[in-house]
Structures are given as C-alpha cells and as structure tokens.
C-alpha positions as CSV (number, residue, x, y, z in Angstrom):
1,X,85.1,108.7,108.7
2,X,86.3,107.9,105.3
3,X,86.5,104.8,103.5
4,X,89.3,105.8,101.1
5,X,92.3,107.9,101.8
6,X,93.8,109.7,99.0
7,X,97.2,111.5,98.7
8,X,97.2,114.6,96.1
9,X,100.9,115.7,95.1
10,X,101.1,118.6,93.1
11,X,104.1,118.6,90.8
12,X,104.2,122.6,90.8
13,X,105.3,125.2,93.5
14,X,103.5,127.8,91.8
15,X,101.3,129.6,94.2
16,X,98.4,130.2,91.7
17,X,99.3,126.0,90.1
18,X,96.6,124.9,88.0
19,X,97.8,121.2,89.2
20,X,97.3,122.3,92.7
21,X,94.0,124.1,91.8
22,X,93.0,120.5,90.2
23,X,93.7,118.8,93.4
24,X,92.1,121.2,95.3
25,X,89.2,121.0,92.9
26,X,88.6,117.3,94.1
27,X,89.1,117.7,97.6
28,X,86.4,120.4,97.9
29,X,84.0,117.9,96.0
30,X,85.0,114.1,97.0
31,X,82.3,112.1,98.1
32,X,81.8,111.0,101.7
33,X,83.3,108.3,101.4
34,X,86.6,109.1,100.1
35,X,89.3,111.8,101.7
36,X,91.7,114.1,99.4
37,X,94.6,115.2,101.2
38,X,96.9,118.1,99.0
39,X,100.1,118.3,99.5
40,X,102.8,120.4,97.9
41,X,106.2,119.9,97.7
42,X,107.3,123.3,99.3
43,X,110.7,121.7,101.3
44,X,112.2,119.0,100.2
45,X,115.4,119.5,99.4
46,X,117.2,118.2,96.5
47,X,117.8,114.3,96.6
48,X,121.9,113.8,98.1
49,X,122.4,110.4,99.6
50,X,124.9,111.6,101.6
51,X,122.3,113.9,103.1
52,X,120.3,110.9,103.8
53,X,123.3,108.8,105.1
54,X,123.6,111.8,108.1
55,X,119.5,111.4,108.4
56,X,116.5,112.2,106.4
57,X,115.4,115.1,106.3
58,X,112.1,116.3,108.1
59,X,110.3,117.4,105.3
60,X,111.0,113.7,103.1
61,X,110.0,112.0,106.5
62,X,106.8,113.6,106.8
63,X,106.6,112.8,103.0
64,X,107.0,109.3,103.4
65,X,104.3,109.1,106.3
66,X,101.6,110.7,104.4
67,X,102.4,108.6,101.4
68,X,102.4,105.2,103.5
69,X,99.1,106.3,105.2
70,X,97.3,106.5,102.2
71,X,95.5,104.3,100.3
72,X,96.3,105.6,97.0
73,X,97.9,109.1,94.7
74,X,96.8,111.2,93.0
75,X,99.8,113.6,91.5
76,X,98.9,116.5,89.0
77,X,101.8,117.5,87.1
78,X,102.3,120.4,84.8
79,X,104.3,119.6,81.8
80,X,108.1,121.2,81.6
81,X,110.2,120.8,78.4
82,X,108.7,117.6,77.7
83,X,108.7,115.7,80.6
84,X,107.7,116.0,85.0
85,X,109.2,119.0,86.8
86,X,112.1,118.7,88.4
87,X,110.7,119.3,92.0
88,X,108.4,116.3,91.7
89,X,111.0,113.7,90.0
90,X,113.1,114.6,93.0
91,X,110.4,114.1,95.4
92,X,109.4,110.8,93.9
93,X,113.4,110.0,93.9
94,X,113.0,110.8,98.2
95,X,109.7,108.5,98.2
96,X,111.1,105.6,96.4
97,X,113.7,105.1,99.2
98,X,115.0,102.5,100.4
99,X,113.7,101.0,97.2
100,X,112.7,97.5,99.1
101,X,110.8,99.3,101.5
102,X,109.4,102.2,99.5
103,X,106.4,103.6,100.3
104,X,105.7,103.9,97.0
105,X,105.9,100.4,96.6
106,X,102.7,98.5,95.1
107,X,101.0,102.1,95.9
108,X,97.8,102.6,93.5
109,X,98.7,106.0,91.4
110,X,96.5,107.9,89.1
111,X,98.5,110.6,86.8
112,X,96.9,113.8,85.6
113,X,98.6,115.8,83.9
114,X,97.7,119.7,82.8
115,X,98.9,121.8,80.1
116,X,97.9,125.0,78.1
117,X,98.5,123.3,75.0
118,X,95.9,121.1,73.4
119,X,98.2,118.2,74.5
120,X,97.2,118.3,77.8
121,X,100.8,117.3,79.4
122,X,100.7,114.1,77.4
123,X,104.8,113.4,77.3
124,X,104.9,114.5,81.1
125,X,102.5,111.7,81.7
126,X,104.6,109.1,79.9
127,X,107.2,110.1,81.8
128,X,105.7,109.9,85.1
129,X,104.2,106.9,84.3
130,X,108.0,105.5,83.6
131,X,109.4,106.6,86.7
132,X,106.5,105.4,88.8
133,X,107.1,101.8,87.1
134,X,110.9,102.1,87.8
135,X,109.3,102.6,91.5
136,X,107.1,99.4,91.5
137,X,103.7,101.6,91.8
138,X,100.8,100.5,90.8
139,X,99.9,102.9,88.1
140,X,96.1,103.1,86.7
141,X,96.2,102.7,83.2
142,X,92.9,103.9,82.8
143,X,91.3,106.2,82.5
144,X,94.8,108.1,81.0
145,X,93.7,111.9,82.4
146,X,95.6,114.9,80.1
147,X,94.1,118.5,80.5
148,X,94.2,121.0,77.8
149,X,93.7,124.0,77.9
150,X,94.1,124.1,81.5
151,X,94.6,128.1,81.8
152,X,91.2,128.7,80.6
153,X,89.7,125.8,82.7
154,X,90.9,127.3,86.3
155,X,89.4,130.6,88.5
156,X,90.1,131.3,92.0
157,X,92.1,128.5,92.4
158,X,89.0,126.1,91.3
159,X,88.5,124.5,88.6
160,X,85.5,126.5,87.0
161,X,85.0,123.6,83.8
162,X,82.1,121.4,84.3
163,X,83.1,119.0,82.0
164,X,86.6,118.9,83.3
165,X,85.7,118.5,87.1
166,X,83.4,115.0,86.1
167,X,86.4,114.0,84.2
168,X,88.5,114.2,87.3
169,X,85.8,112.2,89.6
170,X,85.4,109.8,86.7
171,X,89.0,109.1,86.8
172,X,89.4,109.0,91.0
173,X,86.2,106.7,90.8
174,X,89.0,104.2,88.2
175,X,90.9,104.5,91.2
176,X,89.2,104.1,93.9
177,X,87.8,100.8,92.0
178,X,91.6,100.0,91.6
179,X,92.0,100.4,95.3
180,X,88.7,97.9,96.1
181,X,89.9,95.6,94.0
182,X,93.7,95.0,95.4
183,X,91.8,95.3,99.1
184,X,89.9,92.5,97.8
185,X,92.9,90.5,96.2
186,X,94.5,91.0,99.3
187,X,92.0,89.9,101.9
C-alpha cells in the first residue's frame, strides 16, 4: 500500500511520446512508498458546454475521478508553437469544471516539460503554469523541471539518461515534500 498517490498526464497522444515515456520512466522506478498512475488523454473530446449541459462525457468523468483520487500531478508536456498542446489545455479546461468544485482545485502539480531543443519546453511550462493558476492548483515552484534534448534521452519508451531519470525523482521528491506538508497544514 502506498503512502502517496500520484497522477501522470501526458500532454502528447503520440504513441512513441517522450512525455509519456517520462512518466512511464517514474512509474517503473517510484519508491514504495509512492504510486505513479499514467494516463493519457486518448478520448476526451473537445471542451463544448453544451455537451456538458446534456451530461459529461464518460471519458472527462473518469478524468475527474482519477484526478480527485490523487494526491497530487504530475503532467509532462511537449512544447507546440510555444506553448501546451492543444489536447492537454482542453483536458485541463474539462478538469477545472465546475470551477468551485474543481478537482483541480488546491491540487499539488509538478510541470515537466520536454523538448528537443536546448530549451527543454521552457515557454510550454510558463504556460502551463498560467493555466494551472487560473485553475487554483497548487503549482510547485521548485524545482522548475525542463528537458532538453529529450530525443536523445529516450529508448524503448524509457528514459535511458542517468542523469535525467534522478532529476525527475529529485523533482517528485519537491513534490511529494509539497504534498506532506499541506497534509500537515491541514491536519
């Protein structure tokens, strides 16, 4: 049984994603203590309130749940003309409704972001970390995870880089302290 249960959304649908690579990176290699569910966001149709006036959709229901059930995200988000994907701002637009009863709300969030460039996904960061704000998450400031390079960091779906893989538990453990200390704020 696991102390800590963490959500991984992958902001690609690619089947070979290095963000979902990333997430499944950590999953195979959490701790005991601490449980990495990965989910894509094959599904979800495009936000349409009046879709969700005539009932929400399966797939943003089941969204919803898993995000509620956890204890905290982790999203891994390739960078598209400078800025999140499309698929996972409308995803996060689904999961920040209704906005007073969000499960998104006061949720613990660390961003990584991925890109071949040397920037690592920097401006898709900033831009997730906006929309998250807007969504009244709790976004870890540090440590601020970018990826460069990120093609030549992933085989067989894994990440293969050393270095980059204790980065990644380096910045769930900033989480997971995150998450101990709003448990204890809380209690």
């Amino acid at each position: 049984m696991s102390d800590l249960r963490l959500l991984g959304l992958s902001g690609s649908l690619r089947r070979e994603s290095n963000n979902t690579a990333l997430l499944r990176t950590l999953q195979d290699s959490m701790p005991a203590d601490i449980e990495l569910s990965v989910k894509t966001l094959h599904g979800i149709p495009l936000y349409d309130q009046d879709l969700e006036n005539r009932g929400t959709p399966r797939a943003v229901v089941e969204l919803r749940v898993e995000i509620a059930a956890s204890d905290g995200l982790v999203i891994c988000s390739p960078e598209y003309n400078c800025g999140m994907p499309g698929v996972l701002k409308n995803a996060l637009d689904w999961a920040s409704r209704p906005a007073s009863a969000s499960p998104m709300k006061g949720k613990p969030v660390l961003i990584v972001t991925s890109s071949p460039a040397f920037t690592g996904g920097v401006r898709a960061q900033a831009h997730l970390r906006e929309v998250l704000t807007g969504m009244l998450a709790r976004v870890i400031v540090w440590p601020q995870v970018v990826i460069a390079g990120v093609h030549g960091k992933v085989q067989n779906g894994r990440v293969a880089d050393e270095t980059t893989v204790q980065f990644l538990h380096e910045a769930v453990g900033g989480l997971a302290a995150e998450i101990s200390l709003l448990r204890r704020s809380l209690a």
